[in-house]
Each structure stands twice: as C-alpha cells, then as structure tokens.
HTML snippet that shows the backbone in 3Dmol.js (N, CA, C, O; Angstrom):
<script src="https://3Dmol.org/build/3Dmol-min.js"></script>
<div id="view" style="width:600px;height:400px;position:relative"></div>
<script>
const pdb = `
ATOM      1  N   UNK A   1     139.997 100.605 109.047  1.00  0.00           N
ATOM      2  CA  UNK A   1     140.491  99.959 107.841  1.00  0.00           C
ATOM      3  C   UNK A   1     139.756 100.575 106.662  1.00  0.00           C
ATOM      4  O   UNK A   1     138.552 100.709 106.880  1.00  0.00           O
ATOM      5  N   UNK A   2     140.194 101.005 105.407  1.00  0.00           N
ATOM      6  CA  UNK A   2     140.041 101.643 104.471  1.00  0.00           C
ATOM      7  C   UNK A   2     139.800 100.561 103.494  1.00  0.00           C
ATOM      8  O   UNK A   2     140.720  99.779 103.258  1.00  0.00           O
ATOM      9  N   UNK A   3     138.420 100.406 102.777  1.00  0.00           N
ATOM     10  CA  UNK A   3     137.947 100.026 102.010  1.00  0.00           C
ATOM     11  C   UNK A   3     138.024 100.338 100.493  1.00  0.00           C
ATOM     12  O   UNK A   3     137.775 101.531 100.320  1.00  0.00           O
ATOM     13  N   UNK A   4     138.278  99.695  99.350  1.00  0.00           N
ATOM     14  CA  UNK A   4     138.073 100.049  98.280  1.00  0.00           C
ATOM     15  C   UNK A   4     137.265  99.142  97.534  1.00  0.00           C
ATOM     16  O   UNK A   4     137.388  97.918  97.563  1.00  0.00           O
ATOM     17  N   UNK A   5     136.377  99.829  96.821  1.00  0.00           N
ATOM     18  CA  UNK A   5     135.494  98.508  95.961  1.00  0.00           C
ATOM     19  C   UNK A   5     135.501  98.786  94.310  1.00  0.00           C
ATOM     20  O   UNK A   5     135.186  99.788  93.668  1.00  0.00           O
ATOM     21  N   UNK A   6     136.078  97.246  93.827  1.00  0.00           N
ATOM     22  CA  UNK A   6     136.086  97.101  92.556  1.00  0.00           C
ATOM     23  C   UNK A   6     135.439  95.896  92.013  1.00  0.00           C
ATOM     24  O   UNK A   6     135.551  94.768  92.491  1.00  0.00           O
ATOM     25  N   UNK A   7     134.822  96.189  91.082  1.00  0.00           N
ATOM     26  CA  UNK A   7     133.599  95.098  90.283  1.00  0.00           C
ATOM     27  C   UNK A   7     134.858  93.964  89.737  1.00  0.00           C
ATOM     28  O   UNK A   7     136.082  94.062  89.645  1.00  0.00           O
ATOM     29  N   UNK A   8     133.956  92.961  89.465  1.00  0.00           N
ATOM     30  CA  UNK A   8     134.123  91.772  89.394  1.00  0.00           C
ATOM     31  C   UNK A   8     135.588  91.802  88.530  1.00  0.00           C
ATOM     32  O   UNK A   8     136.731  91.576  88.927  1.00  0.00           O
ATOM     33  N   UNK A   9     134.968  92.260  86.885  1.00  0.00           N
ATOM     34  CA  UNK A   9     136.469  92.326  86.253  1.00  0.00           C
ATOM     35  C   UNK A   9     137.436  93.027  86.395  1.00  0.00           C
ATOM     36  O   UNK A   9     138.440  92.882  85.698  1.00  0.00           O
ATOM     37  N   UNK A  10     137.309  94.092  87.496  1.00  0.00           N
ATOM     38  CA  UNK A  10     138.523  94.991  87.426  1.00  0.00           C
ATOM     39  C   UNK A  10     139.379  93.925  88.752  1.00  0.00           C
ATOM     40  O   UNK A  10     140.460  94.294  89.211  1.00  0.00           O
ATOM     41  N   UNK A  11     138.928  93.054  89.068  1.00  0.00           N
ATOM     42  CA  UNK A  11     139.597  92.381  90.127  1.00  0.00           C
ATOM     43  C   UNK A  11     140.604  91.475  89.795  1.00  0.00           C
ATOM     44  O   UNK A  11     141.638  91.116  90.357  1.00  0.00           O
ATOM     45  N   UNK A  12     139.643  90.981  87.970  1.00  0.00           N
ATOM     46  CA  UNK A  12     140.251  89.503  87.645  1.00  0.00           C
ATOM     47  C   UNK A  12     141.251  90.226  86.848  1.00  0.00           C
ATOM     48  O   UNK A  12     142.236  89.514  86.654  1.00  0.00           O
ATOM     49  N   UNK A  13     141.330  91.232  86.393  1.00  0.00           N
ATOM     50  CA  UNK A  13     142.666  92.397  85.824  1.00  0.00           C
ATOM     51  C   UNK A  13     143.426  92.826  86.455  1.00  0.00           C
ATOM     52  O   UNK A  13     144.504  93.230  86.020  1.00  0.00           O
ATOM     53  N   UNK A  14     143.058  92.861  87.729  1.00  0.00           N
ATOM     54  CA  UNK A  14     144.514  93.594  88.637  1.00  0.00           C
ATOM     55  C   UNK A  14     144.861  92.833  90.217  1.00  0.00           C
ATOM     56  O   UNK A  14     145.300  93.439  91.194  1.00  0.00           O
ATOM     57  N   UNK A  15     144.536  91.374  90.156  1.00  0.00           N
ATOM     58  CA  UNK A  15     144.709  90.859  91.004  1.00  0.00           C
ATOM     59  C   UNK A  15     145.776  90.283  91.755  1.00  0.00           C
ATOM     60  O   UNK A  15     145.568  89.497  92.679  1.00  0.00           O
ATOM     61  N   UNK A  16     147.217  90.743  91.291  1.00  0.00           N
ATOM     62  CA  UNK A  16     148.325  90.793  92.297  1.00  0.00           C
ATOM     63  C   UNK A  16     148.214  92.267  92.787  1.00  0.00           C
ATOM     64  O   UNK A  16     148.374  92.447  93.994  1.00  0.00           O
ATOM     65  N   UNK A  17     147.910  93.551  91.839  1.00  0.00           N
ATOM     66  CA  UNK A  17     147.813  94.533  92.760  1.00  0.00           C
ATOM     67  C   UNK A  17     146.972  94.917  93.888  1.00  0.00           C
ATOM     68  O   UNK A  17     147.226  95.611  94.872  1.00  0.00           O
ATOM     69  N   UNK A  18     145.519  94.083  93.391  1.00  0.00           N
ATOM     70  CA  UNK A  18     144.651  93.906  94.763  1.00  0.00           C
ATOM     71  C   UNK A  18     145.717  92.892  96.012  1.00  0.00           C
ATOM     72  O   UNK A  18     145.900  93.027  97.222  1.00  0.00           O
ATOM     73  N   UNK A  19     146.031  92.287  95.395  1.00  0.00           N
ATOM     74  CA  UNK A  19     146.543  91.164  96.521  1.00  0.00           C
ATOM     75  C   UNK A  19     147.822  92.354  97.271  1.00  0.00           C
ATOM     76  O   UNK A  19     147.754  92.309  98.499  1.00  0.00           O
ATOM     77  N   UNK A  20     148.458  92.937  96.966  1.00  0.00           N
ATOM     78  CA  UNK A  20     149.169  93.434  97.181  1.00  0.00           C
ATOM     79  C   UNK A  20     148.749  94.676  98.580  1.00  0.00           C
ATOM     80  O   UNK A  20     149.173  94.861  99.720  1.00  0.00           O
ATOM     81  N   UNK A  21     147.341  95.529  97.402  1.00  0.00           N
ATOM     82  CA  UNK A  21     147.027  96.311  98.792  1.00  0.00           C
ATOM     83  C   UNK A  21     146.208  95.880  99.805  1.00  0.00           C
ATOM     84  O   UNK A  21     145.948  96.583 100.782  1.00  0.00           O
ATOM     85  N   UNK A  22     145.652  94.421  99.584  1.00  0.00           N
ATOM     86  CA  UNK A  22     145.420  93.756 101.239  1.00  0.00           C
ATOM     87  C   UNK A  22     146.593  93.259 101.822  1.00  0.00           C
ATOM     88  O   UNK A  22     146.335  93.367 103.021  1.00  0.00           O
ATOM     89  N   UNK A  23     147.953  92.684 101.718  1.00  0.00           N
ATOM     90  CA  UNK A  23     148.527  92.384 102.078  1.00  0.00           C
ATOM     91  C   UNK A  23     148.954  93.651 102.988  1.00  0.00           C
ATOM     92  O   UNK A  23     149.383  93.498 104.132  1.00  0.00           O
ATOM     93  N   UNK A  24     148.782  95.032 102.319  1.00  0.00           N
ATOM     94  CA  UNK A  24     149.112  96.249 103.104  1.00  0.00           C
ATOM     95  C   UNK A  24     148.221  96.839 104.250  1.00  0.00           C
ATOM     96  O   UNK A  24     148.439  97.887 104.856  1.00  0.00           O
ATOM     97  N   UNK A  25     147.128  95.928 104.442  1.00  0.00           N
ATOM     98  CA  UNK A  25     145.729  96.172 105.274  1.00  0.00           C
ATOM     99  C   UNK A  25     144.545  96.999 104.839  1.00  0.00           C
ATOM    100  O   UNK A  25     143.762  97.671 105.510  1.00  0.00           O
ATOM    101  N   UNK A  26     144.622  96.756 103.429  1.00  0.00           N
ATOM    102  CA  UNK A  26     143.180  97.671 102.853  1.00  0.00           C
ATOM    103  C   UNK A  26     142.481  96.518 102.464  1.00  0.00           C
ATOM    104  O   UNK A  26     142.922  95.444 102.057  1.00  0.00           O
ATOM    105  N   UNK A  27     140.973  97.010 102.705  1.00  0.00           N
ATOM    106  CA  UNK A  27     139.794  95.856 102.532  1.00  0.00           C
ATOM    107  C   UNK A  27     139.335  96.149 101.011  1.00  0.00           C
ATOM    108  O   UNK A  27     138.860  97.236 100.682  1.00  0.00           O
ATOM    109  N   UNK A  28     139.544  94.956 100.018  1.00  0.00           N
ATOM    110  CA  UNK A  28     138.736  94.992  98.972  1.00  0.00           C
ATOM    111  C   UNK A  28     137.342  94.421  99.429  1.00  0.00           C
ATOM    112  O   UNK A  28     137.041  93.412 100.067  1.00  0.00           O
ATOM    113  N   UNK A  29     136.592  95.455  98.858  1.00  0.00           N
ATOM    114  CA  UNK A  29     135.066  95.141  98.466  1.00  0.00           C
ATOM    115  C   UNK A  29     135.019  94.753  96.748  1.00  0.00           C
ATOM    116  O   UNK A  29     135.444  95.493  95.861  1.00  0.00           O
ATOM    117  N   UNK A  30     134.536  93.712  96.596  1.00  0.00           N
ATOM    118  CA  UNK A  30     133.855  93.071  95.526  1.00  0.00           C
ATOM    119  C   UNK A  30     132.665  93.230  94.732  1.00  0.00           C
ATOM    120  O   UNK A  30     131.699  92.880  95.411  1.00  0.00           O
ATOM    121  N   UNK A  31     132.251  93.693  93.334  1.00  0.00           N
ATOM    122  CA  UNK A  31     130.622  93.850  93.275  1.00  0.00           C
ATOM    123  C   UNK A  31     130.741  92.815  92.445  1.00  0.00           C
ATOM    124  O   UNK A  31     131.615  91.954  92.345  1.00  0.00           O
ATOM    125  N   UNK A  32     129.338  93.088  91.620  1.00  0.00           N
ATOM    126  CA  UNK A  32     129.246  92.292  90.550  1.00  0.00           C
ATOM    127  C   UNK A  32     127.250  93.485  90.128  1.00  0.00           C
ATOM    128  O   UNK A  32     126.073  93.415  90.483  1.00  0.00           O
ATOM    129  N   UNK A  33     127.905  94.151  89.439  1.00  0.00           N
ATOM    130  CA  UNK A  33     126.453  94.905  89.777  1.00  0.00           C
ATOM    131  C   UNK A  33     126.758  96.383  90.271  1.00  0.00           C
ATOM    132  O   UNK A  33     127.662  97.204  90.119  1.00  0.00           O
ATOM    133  N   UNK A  34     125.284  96.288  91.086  1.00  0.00           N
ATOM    134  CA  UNK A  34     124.795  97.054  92.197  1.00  0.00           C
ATOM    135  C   UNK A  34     125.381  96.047  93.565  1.00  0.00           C
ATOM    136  O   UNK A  34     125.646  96.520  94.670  1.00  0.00           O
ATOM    137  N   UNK A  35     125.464  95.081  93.326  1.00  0.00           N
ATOM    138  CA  UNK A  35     125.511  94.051  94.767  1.00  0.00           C
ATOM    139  C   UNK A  35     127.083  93.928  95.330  1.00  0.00           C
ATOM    140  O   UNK A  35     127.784  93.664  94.353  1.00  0.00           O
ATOM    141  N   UNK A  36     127.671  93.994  96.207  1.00  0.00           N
ATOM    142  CA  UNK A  36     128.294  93.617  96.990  1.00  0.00           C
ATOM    143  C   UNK A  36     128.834  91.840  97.138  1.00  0.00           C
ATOM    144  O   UNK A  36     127.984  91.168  97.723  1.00  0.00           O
ATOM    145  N   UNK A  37     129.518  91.405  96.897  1.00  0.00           N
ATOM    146  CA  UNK A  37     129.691  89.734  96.322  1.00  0.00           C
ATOM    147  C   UNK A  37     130.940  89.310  96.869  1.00  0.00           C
ATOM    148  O   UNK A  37     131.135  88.137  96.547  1.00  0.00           O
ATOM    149  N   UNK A  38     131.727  89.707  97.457  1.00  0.00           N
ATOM    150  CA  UNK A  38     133.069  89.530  98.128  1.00  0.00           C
ATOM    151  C   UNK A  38     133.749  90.579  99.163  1.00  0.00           C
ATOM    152  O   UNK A  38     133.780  91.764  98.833  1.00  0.00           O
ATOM    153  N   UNK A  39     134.199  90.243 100.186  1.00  0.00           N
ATOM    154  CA  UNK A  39     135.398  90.472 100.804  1.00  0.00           C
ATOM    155  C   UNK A  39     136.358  90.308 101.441  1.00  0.00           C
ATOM    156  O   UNK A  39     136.447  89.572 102.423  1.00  0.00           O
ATOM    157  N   UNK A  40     137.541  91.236 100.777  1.00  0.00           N
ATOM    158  CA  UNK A  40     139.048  90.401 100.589  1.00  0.00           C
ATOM    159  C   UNK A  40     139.591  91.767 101.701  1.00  0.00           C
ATOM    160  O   UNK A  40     139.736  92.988 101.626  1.00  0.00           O
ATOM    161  N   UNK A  41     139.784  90.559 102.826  1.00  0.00           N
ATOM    162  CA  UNK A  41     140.798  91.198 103.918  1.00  0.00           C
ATOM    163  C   UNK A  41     141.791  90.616 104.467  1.00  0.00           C
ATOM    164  O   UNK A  41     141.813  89.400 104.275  1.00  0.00           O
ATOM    165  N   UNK A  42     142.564  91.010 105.037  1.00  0.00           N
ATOM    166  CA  UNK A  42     144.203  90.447 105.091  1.00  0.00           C
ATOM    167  C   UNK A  42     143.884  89.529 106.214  1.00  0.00           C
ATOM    168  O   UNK A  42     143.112  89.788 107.137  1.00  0.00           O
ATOM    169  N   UNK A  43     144.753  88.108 105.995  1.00  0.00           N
ATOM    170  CA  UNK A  43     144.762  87.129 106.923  1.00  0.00           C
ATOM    171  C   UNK A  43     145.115  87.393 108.013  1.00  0.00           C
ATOM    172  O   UNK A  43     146.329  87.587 108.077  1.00  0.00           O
ATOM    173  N   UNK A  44     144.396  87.528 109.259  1.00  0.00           N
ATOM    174  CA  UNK A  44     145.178  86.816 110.658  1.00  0.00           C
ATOM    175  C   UNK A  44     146.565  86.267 110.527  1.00  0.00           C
ATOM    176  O   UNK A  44     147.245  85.787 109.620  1.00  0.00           O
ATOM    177  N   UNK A  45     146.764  86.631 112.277  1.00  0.00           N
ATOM    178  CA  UNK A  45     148.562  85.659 112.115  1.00  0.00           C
ATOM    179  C   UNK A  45     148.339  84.368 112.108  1.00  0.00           C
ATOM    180  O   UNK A  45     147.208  83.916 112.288  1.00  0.00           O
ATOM    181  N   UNK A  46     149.012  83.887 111.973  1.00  0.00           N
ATOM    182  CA  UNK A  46     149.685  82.104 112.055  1.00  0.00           C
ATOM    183  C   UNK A  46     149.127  81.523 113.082  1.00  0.00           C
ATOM    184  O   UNK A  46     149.597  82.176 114.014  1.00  0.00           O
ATOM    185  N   UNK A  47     148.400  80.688 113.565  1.00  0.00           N
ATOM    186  CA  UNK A  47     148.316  80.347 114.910  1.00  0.00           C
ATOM    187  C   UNK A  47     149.231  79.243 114.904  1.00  0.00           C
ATOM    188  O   UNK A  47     149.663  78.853 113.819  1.00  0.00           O
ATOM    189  N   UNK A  48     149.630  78.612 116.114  1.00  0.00           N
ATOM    190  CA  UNK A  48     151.107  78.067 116.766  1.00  0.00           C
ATOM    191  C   UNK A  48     149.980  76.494 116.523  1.00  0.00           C
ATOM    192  O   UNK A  48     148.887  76.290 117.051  1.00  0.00           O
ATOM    193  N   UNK A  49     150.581  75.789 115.759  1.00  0.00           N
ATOM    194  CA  UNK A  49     150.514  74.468 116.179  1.00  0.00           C
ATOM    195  C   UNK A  49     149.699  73.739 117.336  1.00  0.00           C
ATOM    196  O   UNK A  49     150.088  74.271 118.376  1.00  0.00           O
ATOM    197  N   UNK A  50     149.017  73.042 117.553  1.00  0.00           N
ATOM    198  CA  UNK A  50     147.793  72.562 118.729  1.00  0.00           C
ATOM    199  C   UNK A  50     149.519  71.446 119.331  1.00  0.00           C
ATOM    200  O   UNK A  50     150.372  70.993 118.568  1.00  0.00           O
ATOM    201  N   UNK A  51     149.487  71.328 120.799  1.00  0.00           N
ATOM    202  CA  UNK A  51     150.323  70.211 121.128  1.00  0.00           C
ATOM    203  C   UNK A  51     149.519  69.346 121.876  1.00  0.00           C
ATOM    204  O   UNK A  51     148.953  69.740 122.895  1.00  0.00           O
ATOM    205  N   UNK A  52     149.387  67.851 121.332  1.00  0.00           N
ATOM    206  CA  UNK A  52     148.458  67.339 122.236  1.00  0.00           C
ATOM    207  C   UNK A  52     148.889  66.994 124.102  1.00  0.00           C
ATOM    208  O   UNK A  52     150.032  67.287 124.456  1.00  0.00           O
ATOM    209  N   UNK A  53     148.149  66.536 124.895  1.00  0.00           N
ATOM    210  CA  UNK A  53     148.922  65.929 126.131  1.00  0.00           C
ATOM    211  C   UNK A  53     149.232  67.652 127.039  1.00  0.00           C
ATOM    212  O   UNK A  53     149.911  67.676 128.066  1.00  0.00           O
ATOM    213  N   UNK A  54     148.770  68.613 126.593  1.00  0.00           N
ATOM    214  CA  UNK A  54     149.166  69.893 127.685  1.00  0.00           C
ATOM    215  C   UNK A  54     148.347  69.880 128.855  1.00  0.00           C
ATOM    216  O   UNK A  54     148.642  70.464 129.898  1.00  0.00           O
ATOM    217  N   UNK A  55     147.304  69.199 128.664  1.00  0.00           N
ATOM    218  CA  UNK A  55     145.902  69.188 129.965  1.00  0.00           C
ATOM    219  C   UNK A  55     145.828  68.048 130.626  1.00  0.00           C
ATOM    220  O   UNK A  55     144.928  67.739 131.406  1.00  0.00           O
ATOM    221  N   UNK A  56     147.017  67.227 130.252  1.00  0.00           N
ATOM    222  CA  UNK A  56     146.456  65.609 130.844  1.00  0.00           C
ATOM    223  C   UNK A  56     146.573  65.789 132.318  1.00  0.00           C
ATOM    224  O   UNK A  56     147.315  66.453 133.042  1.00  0.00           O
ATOM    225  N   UNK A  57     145.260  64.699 132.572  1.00  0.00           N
ATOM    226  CA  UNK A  57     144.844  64.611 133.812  1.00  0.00           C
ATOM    227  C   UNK A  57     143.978  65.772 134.154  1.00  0.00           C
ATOM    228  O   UNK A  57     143.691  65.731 135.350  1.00  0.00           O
ATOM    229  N   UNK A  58     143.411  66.886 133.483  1.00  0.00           N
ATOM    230  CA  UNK A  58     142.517  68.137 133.633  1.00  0.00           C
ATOM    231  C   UNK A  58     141.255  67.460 133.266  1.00  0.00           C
ATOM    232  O   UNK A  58     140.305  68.232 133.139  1.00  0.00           O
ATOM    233  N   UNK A  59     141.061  66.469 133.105  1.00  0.00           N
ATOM    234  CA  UNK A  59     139.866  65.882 132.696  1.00  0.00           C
ATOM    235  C   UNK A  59     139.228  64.539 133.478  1.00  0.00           C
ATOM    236  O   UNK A  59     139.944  63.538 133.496  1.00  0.00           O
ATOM    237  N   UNK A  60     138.084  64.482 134.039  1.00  0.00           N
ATOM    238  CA  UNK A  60     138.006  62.880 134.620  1.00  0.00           C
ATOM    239  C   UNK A  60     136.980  62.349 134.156  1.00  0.00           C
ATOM    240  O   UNK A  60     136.035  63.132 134.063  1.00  0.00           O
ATOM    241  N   UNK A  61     136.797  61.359 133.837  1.00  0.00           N
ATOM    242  CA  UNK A  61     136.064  60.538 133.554  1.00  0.00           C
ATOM    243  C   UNK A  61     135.408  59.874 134.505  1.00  0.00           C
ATOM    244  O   UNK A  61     136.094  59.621 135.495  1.00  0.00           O
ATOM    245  N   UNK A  62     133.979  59.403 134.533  1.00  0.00           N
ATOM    246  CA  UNK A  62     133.675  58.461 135.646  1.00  0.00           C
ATOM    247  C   UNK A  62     134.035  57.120 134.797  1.00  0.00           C
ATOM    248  O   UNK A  62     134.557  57.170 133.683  1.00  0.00           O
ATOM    249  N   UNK A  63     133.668  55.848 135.504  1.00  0.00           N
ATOM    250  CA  UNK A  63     133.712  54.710 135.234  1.00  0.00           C
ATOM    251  C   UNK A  63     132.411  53.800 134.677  1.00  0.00           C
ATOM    252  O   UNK A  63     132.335  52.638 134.279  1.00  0.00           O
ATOM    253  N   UNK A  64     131.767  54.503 134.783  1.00  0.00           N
ATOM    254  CA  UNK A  64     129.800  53.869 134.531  1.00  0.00           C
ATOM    255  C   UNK A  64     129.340  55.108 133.190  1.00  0.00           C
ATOM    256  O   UNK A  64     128.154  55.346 132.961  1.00  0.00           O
ATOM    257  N   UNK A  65     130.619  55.880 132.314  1.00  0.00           N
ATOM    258  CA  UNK A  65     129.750  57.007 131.459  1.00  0.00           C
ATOM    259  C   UNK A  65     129.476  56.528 130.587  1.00  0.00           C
ATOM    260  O   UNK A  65     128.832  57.322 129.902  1.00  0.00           O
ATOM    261  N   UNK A  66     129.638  55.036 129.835  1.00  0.00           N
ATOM    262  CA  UNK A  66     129.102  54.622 128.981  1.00  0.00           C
ATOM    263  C   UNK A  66     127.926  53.510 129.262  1.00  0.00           C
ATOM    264  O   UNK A  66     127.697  52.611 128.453  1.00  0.00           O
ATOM    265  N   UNK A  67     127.274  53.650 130.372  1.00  0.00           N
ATOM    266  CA  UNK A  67     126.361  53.137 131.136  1.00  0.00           C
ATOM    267  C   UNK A  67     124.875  53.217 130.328  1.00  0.00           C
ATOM    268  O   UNK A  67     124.561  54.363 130.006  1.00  0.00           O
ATOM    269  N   UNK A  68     124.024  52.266 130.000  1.00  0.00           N
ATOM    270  CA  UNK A  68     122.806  52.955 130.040  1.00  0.00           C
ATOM    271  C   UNK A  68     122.263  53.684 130.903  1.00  0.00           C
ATOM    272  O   UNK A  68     122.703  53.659 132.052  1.00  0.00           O
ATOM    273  N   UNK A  69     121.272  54.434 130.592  1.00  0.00           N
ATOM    274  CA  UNK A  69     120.528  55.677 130.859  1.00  0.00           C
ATOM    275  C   UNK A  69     119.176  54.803 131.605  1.00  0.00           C
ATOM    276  O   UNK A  69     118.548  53.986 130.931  1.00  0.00           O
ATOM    277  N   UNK A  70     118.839  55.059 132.968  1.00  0.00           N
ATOM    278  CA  UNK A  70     118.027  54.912 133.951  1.00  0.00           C
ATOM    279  C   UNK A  70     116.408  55.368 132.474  1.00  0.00           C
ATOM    280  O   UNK A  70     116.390  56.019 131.429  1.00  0.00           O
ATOM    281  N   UNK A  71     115.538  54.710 133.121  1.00  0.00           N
ATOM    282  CA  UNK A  71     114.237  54.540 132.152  1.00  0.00           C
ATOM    283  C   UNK A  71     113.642  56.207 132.663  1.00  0.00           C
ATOM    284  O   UNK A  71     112.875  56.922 132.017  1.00  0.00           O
ATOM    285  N   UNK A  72     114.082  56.418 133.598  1.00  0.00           N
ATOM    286  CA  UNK A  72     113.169  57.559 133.987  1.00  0.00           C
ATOM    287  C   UNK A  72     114.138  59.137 133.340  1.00  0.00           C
ATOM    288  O   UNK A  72     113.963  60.331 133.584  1.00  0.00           O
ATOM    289  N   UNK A  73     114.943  58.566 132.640  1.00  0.00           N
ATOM    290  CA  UNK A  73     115.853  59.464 131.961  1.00  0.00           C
ATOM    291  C   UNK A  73     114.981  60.149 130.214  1.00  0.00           C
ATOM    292  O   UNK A  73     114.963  61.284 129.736  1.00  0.00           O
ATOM    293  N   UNK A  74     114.459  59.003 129.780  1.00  0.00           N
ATOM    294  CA  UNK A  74     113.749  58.793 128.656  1.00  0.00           C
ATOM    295  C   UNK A  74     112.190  59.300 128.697  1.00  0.00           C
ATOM    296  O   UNK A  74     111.563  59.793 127.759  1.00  0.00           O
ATOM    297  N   UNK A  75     111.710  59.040 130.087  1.00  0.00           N
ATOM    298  CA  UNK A  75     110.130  59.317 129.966  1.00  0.00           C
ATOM    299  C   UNK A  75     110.120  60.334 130.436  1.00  0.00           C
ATOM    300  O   UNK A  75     109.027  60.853 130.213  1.00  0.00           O
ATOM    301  N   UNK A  76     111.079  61.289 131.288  1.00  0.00           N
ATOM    302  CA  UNK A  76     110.810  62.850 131.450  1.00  0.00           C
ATOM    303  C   UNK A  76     110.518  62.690 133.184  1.00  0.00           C
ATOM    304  O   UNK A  76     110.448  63.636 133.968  1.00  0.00           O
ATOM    305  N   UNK A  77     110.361  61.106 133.555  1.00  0.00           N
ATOM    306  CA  UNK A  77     109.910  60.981 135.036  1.00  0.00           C
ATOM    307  C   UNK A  77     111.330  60.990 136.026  1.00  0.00           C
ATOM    308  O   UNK A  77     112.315  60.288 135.797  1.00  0.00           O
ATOM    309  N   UNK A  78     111.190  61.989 137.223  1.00  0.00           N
ATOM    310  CA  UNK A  78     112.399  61.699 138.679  1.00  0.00           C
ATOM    311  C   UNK A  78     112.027  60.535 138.923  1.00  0.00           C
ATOM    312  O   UNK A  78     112.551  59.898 139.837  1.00  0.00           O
TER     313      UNK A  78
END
`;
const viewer = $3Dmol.createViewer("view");
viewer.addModel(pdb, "pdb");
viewer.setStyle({}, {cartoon: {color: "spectrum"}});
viewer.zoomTo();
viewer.render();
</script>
C-alpha cells in the first residue's frame, strides 16, 4: 500500500480528494510538524450482522455456578 503524507492544512484543503484517494487504497499519512499525527486508511468490509441463538445449547451451565466459593478458595489453602 502506497503512502502519501500531507501536513495538517493541506488535508483540511483537500479533503474529499484525500477521501477519494483512500477510498482508492492509498494510505494518507498526517503531520503536523516534523511528527506524524494521523492515519487515514480505507475501511474494512461490512461485517454481516451478529444473529443471536446460532450456538444454543453449545454452552452448559452447572447448577451450583452462582454458589459461594468454599473458604479454602480465598485463603490460597486445598
């Protein structure tokens, strides 16, 4: 991926054309300076919606997990 770096105001001046050549897969670098202060790289795809209920029953629970905790759990003692 091909990098280009432009300081702070040349960004806030040409920022649909920056937007434009990340949208095309070039990495803006950002300064402000000598320093390095941003970078603008093209989003990832879309990820698909979470559906809940795809694992049910992949999971068990015991019946005692909200149980207190045995004393010898607390003092470090078997």
């Amino acid at each position: 991926m091909s990098a280009r770096t432009v300081t702070v105001d040349d960004a806030c001046a040409h920022i649909a054309e920056l937007l434009r050549a990340v949208s095309a897969g070039q990495e803006i670098v950002i300064t402000e300076g000598a320093r390095a202060v941003a970078r603008v790289v093209p989003a990832g795809p879309a990820r698909k919606p979470r559906r809940p209920g795809l694992n049910q029953g992949a999971i068990q629970t015991s019946a005692d997990f909200d149980a207190p905790l045995p004393d010898e759990f607390w003092s470090g003692q078997k």
